[in-house]
Every structure is written in structure tokens, then in C-alpha cells.
MARBA-3410 file (N, C-alpha, C, O; in Angstrom, 1 decimal):
163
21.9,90.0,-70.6,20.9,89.0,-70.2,21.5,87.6,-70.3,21.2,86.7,-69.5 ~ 22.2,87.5,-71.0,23.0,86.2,-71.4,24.0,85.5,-69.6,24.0,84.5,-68.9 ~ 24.5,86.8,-69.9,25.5,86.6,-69.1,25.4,86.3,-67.5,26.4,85.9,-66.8 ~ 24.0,86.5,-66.7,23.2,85.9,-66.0,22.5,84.7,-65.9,22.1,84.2,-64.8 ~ 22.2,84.1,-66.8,21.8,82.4,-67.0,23.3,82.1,-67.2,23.7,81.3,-66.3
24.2,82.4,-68.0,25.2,81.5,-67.9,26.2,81.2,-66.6,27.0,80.3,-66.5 ~ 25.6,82.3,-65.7,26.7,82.5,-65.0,25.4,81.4,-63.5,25.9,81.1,-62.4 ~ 24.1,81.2,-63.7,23.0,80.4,-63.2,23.3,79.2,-63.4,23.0,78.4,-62.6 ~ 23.8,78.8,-64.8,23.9,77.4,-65.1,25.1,77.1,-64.5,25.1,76.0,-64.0 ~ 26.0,77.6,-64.4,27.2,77.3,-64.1,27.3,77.0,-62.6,27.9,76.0,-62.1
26.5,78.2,-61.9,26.2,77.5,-60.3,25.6,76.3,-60.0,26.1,75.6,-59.1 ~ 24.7,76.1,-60.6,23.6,75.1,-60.7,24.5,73.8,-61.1,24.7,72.9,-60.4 ~ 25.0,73.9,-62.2,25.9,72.8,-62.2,26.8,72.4,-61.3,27.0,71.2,-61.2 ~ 27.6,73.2,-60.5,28.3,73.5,-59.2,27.9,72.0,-58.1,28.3,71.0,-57.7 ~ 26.5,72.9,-58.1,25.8,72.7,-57.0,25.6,71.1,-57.4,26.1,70.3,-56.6
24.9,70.6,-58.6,24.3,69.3,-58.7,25.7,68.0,-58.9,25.6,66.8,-58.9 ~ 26.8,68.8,-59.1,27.8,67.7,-59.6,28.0,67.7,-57.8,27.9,66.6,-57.3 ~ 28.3,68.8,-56.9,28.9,68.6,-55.9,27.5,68.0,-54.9,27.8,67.2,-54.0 ~ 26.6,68.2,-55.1,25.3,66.9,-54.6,25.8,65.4,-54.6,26.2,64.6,-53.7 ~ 25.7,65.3,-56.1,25.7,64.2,-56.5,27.2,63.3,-56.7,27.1,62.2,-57.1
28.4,63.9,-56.4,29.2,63.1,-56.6,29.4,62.7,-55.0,29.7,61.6,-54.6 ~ 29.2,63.9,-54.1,29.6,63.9,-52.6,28.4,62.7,-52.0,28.6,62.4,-50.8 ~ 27.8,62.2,-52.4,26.9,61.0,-52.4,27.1,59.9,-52.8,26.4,59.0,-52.5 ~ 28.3,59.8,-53.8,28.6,59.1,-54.4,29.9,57.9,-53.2,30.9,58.3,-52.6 ~ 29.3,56.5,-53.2,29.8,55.4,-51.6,30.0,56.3,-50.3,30.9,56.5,-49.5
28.9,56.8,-50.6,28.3,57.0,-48.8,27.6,55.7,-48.3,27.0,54.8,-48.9 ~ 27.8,55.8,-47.4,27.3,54.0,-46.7,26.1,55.0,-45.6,25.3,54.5,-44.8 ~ 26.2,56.1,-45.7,25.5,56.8,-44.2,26.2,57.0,-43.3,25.6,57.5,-42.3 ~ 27.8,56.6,-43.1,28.2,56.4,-42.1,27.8,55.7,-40.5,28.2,55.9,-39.4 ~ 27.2,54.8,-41.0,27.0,53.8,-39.8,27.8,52.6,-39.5,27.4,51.8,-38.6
29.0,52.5,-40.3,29.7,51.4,-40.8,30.9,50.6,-39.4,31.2,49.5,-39.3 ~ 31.0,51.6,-38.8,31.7,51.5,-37.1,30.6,51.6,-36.3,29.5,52.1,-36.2 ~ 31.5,50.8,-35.6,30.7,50.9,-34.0,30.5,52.4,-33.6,31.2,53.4,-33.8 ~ 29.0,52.4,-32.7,29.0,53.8,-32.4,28.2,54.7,-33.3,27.7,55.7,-33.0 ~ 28.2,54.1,-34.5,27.5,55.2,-35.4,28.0,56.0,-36.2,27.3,56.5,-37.2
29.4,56.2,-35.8,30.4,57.1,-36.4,30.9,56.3,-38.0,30.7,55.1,-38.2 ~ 31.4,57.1,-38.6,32.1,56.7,-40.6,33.4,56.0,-39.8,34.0,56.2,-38.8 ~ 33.5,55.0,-40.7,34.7,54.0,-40.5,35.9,55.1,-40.3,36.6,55.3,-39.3 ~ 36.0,55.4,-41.1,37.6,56.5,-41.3,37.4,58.1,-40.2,36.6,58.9,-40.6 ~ 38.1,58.3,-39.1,38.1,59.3,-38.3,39.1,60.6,-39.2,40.0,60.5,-40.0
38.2,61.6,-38.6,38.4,62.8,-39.3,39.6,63.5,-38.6,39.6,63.7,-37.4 ~ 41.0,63.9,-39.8,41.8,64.7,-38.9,41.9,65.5,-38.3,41.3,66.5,-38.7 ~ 42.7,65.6,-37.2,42.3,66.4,-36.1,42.5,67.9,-36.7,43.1,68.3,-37.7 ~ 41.8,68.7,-35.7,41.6,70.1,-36.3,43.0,70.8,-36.7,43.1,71.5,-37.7 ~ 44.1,70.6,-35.7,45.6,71.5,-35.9,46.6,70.1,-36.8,47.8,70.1,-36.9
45.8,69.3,-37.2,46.8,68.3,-38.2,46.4,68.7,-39.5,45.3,68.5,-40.1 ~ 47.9,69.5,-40.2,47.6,69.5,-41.4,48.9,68.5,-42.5,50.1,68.5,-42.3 ~ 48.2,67.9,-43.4,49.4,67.0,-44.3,49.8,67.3,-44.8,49.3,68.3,-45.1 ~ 50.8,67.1,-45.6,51.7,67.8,-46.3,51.2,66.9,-47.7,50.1,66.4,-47.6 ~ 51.8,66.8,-48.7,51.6,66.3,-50.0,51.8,64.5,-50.2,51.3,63.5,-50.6
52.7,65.0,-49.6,53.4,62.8,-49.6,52.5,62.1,-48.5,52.3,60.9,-48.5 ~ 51.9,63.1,-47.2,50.6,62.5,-46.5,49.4,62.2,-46.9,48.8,61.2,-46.7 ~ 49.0,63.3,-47.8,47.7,63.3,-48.0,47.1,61.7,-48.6,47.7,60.9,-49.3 ~ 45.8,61.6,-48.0,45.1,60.5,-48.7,43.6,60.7,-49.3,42.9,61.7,-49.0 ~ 43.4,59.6,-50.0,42.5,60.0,-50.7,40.9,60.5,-49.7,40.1,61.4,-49.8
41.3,59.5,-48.8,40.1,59.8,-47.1,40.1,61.3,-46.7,39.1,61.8,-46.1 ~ 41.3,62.1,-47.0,41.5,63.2,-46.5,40.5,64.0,-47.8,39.5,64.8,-47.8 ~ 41.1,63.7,-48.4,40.6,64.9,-49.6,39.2,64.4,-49.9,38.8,64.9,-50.9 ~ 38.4,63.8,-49.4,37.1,63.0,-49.7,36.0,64.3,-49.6,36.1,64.9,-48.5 ~ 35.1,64.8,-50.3,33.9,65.7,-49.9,34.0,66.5,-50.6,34.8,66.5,-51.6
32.8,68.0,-50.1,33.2,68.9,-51.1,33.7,70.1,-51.0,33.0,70.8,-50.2 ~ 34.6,70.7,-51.2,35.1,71.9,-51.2,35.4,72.8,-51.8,36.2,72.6,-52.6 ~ 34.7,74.3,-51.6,34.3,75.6,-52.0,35.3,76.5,-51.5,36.0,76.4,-50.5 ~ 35.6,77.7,-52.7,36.4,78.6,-52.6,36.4,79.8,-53.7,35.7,79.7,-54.7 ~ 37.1,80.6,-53.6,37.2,81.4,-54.7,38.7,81.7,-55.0,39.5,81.7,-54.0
39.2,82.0,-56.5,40.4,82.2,-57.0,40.4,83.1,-57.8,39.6,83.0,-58.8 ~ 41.4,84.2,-57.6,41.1,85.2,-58.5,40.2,85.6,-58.9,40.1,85.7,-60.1 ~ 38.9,86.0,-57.5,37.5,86.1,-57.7,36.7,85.7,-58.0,35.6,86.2,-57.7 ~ 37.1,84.4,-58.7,35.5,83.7,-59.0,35.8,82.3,-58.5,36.9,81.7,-58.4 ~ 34.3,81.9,-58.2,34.0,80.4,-57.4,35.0,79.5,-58.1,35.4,79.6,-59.3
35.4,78.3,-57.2,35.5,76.8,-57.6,35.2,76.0,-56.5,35.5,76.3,-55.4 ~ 34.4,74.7,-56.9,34.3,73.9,-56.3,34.9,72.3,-56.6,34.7,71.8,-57.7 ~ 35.4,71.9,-55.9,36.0,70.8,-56.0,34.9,69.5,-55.1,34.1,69.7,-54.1 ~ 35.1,68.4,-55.9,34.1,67.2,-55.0,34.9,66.2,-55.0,35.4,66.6,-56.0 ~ 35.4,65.2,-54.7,36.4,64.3,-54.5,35.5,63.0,-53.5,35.5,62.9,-52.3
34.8,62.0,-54.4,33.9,60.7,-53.7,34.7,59.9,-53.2,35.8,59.8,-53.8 ~ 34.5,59.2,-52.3,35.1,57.7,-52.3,36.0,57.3,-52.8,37.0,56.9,-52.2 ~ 35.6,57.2,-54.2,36.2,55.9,-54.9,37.2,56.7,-55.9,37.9,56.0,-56.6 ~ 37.2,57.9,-56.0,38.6,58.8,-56.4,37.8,58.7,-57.5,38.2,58.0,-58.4 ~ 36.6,59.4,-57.7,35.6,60.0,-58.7,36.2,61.6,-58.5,36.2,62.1,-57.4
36.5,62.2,-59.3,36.4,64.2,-58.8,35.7,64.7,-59.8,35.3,64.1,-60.9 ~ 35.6,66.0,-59.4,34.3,66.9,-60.4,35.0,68.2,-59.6,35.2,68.3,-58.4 ~ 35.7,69.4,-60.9,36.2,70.2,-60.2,34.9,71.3,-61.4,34.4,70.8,-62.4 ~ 34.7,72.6,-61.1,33.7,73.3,-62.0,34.2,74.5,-61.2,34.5,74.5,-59.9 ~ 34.5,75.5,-62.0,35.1,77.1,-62.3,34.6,77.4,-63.3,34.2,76.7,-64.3
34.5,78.5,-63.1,33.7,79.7,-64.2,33.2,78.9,-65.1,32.5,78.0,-64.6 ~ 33.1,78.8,-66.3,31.9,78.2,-66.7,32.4,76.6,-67.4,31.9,76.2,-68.4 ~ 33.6,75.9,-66.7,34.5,75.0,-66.5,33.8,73.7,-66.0,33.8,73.6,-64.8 ~ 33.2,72.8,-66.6,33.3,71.5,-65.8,34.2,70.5,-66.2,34.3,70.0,-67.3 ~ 35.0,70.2,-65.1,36.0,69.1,-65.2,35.9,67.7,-64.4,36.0,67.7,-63.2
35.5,66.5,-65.4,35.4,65.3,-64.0,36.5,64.2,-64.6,36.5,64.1,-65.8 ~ 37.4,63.6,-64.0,38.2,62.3,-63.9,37.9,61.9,-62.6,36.8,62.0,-62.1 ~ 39.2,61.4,-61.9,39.9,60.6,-61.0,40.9,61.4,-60.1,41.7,62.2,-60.5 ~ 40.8,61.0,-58.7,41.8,61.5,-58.0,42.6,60.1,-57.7,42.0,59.1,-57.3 ~ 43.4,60.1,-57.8,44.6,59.2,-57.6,45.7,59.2,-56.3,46.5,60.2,-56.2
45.8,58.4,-55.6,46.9,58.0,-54.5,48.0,57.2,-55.1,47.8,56.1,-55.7 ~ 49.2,57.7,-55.0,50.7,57.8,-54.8,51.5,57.9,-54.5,51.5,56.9,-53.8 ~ 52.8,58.6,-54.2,53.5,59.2,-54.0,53.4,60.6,-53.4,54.1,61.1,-52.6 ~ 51.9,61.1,-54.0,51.0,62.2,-53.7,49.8,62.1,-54.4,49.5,61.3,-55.3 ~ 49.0,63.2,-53.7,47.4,62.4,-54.3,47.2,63.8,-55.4,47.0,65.0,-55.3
47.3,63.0,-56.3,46.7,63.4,-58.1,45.1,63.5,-58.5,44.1,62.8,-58.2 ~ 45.2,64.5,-59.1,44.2,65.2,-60.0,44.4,64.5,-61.4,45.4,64.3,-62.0 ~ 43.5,64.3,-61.7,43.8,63.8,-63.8,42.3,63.9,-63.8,41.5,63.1,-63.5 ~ 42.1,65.1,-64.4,40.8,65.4,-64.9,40.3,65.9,-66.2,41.1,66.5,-66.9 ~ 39.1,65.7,-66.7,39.3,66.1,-68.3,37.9,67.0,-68.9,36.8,66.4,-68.9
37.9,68.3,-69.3,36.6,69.3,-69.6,36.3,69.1,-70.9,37.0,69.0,-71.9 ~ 35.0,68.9,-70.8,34.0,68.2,-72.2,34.5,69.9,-73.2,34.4,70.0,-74.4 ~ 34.9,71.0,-72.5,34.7,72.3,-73.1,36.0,72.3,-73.5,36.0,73.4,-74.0 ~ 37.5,71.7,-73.7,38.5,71.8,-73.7,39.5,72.5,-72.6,40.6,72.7,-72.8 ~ 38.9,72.9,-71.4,39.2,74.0,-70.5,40.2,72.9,-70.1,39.8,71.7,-70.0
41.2,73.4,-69.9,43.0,73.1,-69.1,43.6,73.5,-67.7,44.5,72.9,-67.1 ~ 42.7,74.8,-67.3,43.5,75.5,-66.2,43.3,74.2,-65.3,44.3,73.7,-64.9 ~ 42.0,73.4,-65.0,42.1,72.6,-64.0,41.8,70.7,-64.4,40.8,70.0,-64.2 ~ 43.2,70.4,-65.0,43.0,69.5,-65.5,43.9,68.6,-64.7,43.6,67.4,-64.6 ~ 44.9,68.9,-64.3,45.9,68.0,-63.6,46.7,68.6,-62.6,47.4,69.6,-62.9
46.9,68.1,-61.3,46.9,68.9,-60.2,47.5,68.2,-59.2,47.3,67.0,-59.3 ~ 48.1,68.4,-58.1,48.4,67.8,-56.8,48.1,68.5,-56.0,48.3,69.7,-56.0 ~ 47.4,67.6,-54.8,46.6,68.1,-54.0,48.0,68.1,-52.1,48.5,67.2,-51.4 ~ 48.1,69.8,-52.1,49.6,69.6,-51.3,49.2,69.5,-49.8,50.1,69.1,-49.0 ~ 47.7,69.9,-49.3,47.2,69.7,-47.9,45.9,69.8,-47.6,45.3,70.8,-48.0
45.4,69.0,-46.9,44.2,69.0,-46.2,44.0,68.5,-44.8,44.3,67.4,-44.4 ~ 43.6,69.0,-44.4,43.3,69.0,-42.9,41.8,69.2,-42.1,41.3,69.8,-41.1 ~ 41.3,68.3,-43.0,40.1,68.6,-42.5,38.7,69.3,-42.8,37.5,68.9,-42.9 ~ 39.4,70.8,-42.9,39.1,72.1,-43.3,38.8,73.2,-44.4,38.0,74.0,-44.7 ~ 40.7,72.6,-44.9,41.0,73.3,-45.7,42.0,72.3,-46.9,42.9,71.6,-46.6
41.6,72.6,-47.9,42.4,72.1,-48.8,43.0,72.6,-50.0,42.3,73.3,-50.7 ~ 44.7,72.5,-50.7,45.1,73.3,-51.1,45.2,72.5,-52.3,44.9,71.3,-52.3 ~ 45.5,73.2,-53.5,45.7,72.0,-54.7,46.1,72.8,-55.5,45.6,73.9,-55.8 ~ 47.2,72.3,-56.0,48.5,73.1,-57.2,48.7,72.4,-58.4,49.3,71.4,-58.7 ~ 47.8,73.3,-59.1,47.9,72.7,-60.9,48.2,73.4,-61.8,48.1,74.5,-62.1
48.8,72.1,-62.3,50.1,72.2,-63.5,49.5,73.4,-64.3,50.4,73.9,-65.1 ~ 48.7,73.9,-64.4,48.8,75.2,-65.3,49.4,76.7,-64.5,49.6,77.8,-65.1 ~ 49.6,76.3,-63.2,50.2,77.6,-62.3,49.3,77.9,-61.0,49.6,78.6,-60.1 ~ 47.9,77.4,-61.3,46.6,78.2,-60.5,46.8,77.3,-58.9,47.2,76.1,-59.0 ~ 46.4,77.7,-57.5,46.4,77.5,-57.0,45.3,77.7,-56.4,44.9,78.9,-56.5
44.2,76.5,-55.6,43.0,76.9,-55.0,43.6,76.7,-53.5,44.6,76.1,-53.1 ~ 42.8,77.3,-52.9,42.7,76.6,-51.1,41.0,77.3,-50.8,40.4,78.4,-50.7 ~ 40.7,75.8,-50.7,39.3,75.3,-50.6,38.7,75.1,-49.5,39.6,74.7,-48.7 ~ 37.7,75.2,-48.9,37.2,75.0,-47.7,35.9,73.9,-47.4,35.4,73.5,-48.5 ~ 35.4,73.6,-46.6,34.1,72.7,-46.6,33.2,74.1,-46.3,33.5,75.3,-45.9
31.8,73.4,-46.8,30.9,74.2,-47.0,30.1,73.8,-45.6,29.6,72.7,-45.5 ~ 30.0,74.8,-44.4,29.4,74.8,-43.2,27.8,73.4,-43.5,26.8,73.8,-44.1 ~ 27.9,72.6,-43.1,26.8,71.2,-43.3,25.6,72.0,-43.1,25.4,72.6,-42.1 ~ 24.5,72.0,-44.1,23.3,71.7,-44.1,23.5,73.1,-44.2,22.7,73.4,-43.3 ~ 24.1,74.5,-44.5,24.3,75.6,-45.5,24.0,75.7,-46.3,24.3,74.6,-46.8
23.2,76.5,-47.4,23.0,76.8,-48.3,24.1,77.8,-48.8,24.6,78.7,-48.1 ~ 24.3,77.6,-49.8,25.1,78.8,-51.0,24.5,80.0,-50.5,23.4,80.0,-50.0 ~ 25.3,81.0,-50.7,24.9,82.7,-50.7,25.6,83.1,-52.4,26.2,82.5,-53.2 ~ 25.0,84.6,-52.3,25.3,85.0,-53.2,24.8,84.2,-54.9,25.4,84.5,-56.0 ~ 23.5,82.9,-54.8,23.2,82.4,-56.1,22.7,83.9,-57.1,22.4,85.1,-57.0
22.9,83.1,-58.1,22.1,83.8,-59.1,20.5,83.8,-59.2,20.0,82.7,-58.7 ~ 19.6,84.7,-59.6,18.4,84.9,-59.3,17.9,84.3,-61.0,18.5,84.2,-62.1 ~ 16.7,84.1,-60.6,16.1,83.6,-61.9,15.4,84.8,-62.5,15.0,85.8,-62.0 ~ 15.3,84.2,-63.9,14.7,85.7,-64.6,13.2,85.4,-64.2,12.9,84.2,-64.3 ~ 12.2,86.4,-63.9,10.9,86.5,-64.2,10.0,85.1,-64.9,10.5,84.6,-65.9
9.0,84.7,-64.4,8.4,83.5,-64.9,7.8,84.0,-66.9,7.7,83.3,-67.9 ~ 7.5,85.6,-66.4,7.0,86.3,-67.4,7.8,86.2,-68.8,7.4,86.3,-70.0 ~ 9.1,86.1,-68.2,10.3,86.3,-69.6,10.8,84.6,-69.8,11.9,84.3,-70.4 ~ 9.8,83.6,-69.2,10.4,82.4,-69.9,9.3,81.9,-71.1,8.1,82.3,-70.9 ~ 9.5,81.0,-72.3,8.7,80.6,-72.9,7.8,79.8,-72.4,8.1,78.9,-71.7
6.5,80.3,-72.9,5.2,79.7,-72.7,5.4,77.8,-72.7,6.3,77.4,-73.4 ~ 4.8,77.0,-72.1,4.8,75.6,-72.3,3.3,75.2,-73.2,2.2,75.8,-72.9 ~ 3.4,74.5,-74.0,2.7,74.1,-75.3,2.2,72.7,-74.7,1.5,71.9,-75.4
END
């Protein structure tokens, strides 16, 4: 029984960090002429390599799975990130350099996803290799999609009464 809410909260948190950080300096995109977001999106067969990547590229949210279970990665504007795996939340900074950096830190002590270089994105797909060995390649979540496969809530019957 446990092991179904925890594995609810952990979606749920998924879901509200990657809400709420992917909102995080949105202007609406009305900022250019035309209507369109200041920064044009790369083209569908341009993929960057690691020393290309920018922080514009890696901007949004991006869903996948690794060694069977979910990660989602969110990467705002302003080089805010929120990465959340198994029952893992991790938030710092993505950083532009040389290559664009991960330096992230879990209130739970979790490591696997704490510091990372992000080696390509293209739009679509994005790859990201951290220092603990693990490799994600992440995808955008189809716009205005809902999640599949959530966890179900238990019975109204099996929660405590309100006083």
C-alpha cells in the first residue's frame, strides 16, 4: 500500500516541479514580431554536439525513462533545473560554458543526478551524461498531452475523515 502513494507523490511532484519551473520567464512568447518567442527553435535534423549546446536549447521539459523508471528533467530560462527520478528530487542551475552544466543538489542526499553535462539537443531530444555514469535521452512531452500510465488514487473511503 505504501509503495503506491509513494510512487503517486513522486509523479505528482514530477509533474508540479515540471509545471511550474517550465513557466518559470515565460514572457508568452509574444516578444518578436509576428507572435513567435524571441529565440527560433532548432531545426528538426540539427543536432548539437556538447560545446554547441545552449542554455536556449536545453530550455523546457523533458520526459523519459532509464533503466525503467521515469525522469523528468525541466531546465527554465534563467538556468533554474529541477531533475526528479524515482523518488529523487534534484533542483540547482544549469550553467553555460565551455559546455552546458548540470550542478544540482537533492534535499534526500540522492547523487546519481547531481552533476551532469548536457552532450545534445536538438529540439526533440536531449541527452545528458552524469558524473555518476547514468545517461538519460529525454524527449518533449507531445504539447497539451497529459501523462499516461499516472498512478491511481486510493478510494475516497480509505482516506481519513476531515474534522
Amino acid at each position: 500500500m505504501r509503495k503506491p502513494v509513494r510512487k503517486g507523490a513522486a509523479a505528482a511532484a514530477a509533474l508540479v516541479s515540471a509545471v511550474a519551473l517550465s513557466a518559470c520567464g515565460s514572457d508568452g512568447g509574444d516578444a518578436a514580431p509576428g507572435g513567435k518567442g524571441a529565440s527560433a527553435p532548432p531545426s528538426a535534423g540539427a543536432s548539437k554536439t556538447a560545446r554547441g549546446v545552449t542554455l536556449a536549447d536545453a530550455e523546457g521539459v523533458w520526459t523519459g525513462t532509464t533503466d525503467g523508471k521515469p525522469v523528468t528533467l525541466t531546465v527554465g530560462g534563467g538556468g533554474q533545473a529541477v531533475a526528479v527520478s524515482e523518488a529523487h528530487v534534484c533542483q540547482g542551475t544549469a550553467k553555460e560554458g565551455e559546455t552546458l552544466t548540470l550542478d544540482l543538489t537533492c534535499k534526500d542526499g540522492g547523487t546519481d543526478r547531481t552533476s551532469g553535462t548536457i552532450r545534445s539537443a536538438d529540439g526533440k531530444r536531449l541527452v545528458v551524461a552524469w558524473d555518476s555514469g547514468k545517461t538519460d535521452t529525454l524527449s518533449k512531452p507531445v504539447p497539451g498531452g497529459l501523462p499516461t500510465r499516472m498512478p491511481s488514487l486510493p478510494p475516497l473511503s480509505s482516506l481519513p475523515p476531515r474534522s
